[in-house]
C-alpha positions in Angstrom: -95.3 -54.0 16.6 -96.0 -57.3 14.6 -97.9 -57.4 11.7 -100.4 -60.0 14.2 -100.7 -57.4 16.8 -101.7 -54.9 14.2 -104.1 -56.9 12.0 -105.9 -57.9 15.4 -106.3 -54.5 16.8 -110.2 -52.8 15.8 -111.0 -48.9 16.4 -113.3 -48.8 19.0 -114.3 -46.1 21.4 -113.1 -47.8 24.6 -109.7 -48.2 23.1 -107.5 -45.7 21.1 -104.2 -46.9 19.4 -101.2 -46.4 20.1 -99.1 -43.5 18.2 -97.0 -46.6 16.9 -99.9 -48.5 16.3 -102.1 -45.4 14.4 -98.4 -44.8 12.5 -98.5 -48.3 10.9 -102.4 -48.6 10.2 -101.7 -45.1 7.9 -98.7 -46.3 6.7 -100.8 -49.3 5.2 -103.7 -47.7 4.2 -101.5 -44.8 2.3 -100.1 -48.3 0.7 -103.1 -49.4 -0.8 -104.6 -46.2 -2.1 -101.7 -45.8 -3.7 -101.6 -49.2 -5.5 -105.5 -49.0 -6.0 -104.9 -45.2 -7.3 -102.2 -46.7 -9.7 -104.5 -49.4 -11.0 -107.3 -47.4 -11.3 -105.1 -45.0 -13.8 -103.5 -47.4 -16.2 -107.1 -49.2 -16.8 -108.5 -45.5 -17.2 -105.3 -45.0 -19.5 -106.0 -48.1 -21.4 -109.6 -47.2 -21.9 -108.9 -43.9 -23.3 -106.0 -45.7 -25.8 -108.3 -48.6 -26.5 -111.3 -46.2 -27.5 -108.9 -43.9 -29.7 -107.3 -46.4 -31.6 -111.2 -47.4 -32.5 -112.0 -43.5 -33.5 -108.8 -43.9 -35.8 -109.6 -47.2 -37.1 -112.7 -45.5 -38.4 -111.3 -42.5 -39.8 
């Protein structure tokens, strides 16, 4: 299946996808909550550094 076919394809309840089709729109999504799960930690992470090196700066 191209990457076309799959971008053009909605969920709608007169048409159900494809096992291939359903296989590659999860494969994508899982692909992006991984990246945004990945971002989302390391600003997390930098907060937390950021607002210790301030508590110790103080200290």
């Amino acid at each position: 299946m191209s990457e076309k076919e799959l971008n053009a394809y909605r969920l709608t309840s007169m048409d159900e996808p494809s096992d291939e089709m359903l296989s590659a729109i999860m494969k994508e999504a899982a692909a992006e909550a991984q990246t945004s799960t990945a971002k989302a930690v390391a600003v997390y992470f930098n907060e937390i550094s950021t607002m210790l090196q301030k508590k110790i700066a103080v200290l």
